[in-house]
N, C-alpha and C positions, 0 to 999 in steps of 0.2 A: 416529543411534542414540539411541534414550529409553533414558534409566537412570532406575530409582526411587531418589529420597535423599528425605531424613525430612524430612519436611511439617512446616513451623509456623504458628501461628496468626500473622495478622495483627499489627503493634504498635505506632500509631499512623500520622498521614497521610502520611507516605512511601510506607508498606505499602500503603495505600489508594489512592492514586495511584497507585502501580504496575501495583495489580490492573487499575484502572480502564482506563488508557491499554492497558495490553499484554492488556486482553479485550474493548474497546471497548461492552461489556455484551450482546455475542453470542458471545461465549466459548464460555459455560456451556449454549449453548442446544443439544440432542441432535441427533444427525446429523450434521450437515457442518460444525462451525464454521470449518473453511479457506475454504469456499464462502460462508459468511455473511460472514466477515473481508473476502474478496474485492468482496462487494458493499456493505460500508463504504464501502472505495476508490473504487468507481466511484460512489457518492454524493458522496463527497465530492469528486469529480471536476466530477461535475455541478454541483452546489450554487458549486464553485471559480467557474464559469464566471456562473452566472447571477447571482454577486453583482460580478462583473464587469459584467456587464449593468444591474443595478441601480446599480455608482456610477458609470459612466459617464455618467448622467443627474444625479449630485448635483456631483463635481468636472470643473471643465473641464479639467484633463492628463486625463482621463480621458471626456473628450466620445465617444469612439466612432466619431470623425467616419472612420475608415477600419477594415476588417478587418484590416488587420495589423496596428495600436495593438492593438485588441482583442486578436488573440492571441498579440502578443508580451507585454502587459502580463497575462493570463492564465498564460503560459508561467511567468513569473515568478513572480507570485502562486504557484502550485503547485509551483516548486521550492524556492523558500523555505520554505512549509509543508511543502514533504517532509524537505530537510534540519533541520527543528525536530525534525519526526515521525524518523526515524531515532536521532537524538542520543537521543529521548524515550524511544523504544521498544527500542533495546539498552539502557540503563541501566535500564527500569521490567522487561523482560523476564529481564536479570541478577538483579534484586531478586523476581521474584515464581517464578524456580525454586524456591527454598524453600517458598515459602507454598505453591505449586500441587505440589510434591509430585515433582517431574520435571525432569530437564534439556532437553527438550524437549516442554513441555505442548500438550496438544492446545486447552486453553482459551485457550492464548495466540494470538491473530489477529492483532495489530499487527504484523506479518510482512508478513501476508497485503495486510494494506493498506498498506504499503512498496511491494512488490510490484508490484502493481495501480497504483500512482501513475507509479512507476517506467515500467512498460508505455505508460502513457497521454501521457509524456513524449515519442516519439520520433513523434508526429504534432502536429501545429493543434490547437488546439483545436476541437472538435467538438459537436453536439446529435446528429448523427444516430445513429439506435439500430443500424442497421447495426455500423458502424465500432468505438461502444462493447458493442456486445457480443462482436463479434470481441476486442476488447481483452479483454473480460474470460472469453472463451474458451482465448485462445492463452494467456493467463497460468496459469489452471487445469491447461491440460495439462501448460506446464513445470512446475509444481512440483509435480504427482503424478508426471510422469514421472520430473522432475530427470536430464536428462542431466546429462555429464560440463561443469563441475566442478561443478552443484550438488550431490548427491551428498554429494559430499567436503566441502563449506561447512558441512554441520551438524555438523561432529567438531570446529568451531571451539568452546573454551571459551566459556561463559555465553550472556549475550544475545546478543554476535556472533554465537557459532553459532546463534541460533533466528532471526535478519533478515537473515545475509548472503545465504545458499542461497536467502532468496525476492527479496533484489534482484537476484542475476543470472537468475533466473528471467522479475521483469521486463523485464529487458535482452534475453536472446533473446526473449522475446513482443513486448515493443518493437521487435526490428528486421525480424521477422513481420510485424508490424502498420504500420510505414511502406511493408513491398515492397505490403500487401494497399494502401494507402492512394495511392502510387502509380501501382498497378497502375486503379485506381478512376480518379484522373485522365486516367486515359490512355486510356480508353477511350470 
């Protein structure tokens, strides 16, 4: 539930930071910014992987010499920067309700790509566009639909309530997206 509380100006790089990380600079842009937040995520989903590809040719722990080095050291790579990104985005999202004018701003996406990362966790990593846009389909649904309990995750106080409701969002898209991901193997 959006409640409006009284807007302030920015007031130095705290504020700015805040803004920055919890609109990822597609916030503000008209239309969809859950859907643009979303495709944050699977950016940076991607980009995760191909710089894995990239230093797998610069460091030898990371030679590449097998696909499963590759995407367990992937796996990693991305849940670490999710856990960074969480810790980041409830604190910067707690901080920029006031600026943004709302307890749950629509300009805030760092949810969105919570979310989306979350989703992307409960398969391999991947290139094919299939698989990633399934991911970043099933995630979209959950959190317009928000079944039960996301819902109820936004009545959480502050930032937690504006990233918790999109993490279990990716978690049911996640566990969608390993039965779609198996199901794929197995045919």
């Amino acid at each position: 539930m959006k409640t409006e509380i009284e807007r302030r100006k920015p007031e130095g790089i705290k504020d700015q930071l805040a803004l920055a990380v919890t609109t990822f600079g597609v916030g503000y842009i008209p239309g969809a910014p859950g859907t643009y937040g979303s495709a944050v995520g699977v950016l940076i989903y991607i980009f995760s992987g191909a710089a894995w590809i990239y230093f797998s040719g610069i460091f030898p722990a990371f030679d590449g010499r097998s696909a499963l080095s590759f995407q367990g050291w992937t796996v990693v790579f991305v849940s670490i920067l999710l856990v960074i990104l969480i810790l980041a985005g409830i604190w910067a999202s707690e901080r920029a309700i006031g600026l943004l004018g709302n307890s749950d701003p629509s300009q805030a996406v760092v949810d969105e790509v919570i979310g989306q990362l979350v989703t992307f966790l409960f398969i391999p990593f991947t290139f094919s566009w299939q698989m990633i846009l399934a991911g970043f389909l099933l995630f979209r649904l959950f959190d317009i639909w928000k079944p039960y309990p996301i819902d109820d995750l936004q009545n959480l106080h502050g930032g937690l309530g504006i990233c918790a409701d999109d993490i279990v969002a990716g978690v049911y898209a996640g566990v969608c997206l390993s039965v779609i991901h198996a199901l794929s193997l197995s045919l």
